[in-house]
VEXPAMAR-715647 format. One line per 5 residues: number of its first residue (from 1); their letters; for each residue z, x negated, y negated of C-alpha. Coordinates in steps of 0.25 Angstrom, whole numbers. Each point is the difference from the previous one (the first is absolute). Layout:
NUM) a) Z:X:Y ~ ...
! end
This chain:
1) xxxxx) 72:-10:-5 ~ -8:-14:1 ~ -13:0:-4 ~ -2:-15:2 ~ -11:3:11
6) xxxxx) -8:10:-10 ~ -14:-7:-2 ~ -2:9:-12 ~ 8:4:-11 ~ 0:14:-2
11) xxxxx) -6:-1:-13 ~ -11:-11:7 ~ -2:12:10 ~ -3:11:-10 ~ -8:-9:-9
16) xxxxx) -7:-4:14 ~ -2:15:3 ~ -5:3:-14 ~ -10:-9:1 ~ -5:4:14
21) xxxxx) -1:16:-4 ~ -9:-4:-12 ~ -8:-8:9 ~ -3:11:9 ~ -3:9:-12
26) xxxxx) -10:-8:-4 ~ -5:-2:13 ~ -2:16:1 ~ -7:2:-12 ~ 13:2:-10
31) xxxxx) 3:15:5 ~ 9:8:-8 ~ 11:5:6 ~ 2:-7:12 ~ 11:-10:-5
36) xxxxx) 10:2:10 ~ -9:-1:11 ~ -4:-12:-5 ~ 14:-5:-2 ~ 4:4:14
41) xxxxx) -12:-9:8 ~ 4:-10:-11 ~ 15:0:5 ~ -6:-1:14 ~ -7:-10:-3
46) xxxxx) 10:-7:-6 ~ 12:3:10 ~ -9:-6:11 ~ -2:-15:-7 ~ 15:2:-1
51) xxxxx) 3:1:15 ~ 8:-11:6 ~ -10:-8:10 ~ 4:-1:15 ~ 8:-14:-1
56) xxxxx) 8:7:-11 ~ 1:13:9 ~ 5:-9:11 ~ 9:-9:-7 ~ 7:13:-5
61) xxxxx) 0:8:12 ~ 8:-12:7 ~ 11:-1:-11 ~ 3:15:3 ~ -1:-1:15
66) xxxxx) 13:-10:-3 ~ 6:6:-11 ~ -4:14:-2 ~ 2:7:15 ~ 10:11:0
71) x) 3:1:14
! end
């Protein structure tokens, strides 16, 4: 699998992730217990500036349009 294209390495990600679900527990007053919720909106968070932007989405869509159509 090439992963030339990946903006983030996974470990980037997770340290990206990490960060994002500590700020949302400070955010919300450090509450016990609610770590994987935070971690869950922080993947969220994270996985949406990740998202390739239209130009990307079109410039892909077109090599498969020509290449990966299984007629």
């Amino acid at each position: 699998m090439d992963n030339s294209n990946t903006r983030y390495s996974d470990t980037d990600r997770e340290e990206r992730i990490r960060e994002r679900a500590y700020s949302l527990w400070i955010e919300q007053g450090q509450p016990e217990g609610r770590d994987l919720e935070h971690w869950m909106e922080a993947e969220r968070n994270v996985g949406g500036e990740e998202a390739p932007q239209p130009r990307e989405m079109d410039e892909n869509l077109s090599v498969l349009g020509k290449e990966g159509r299984n007629e």
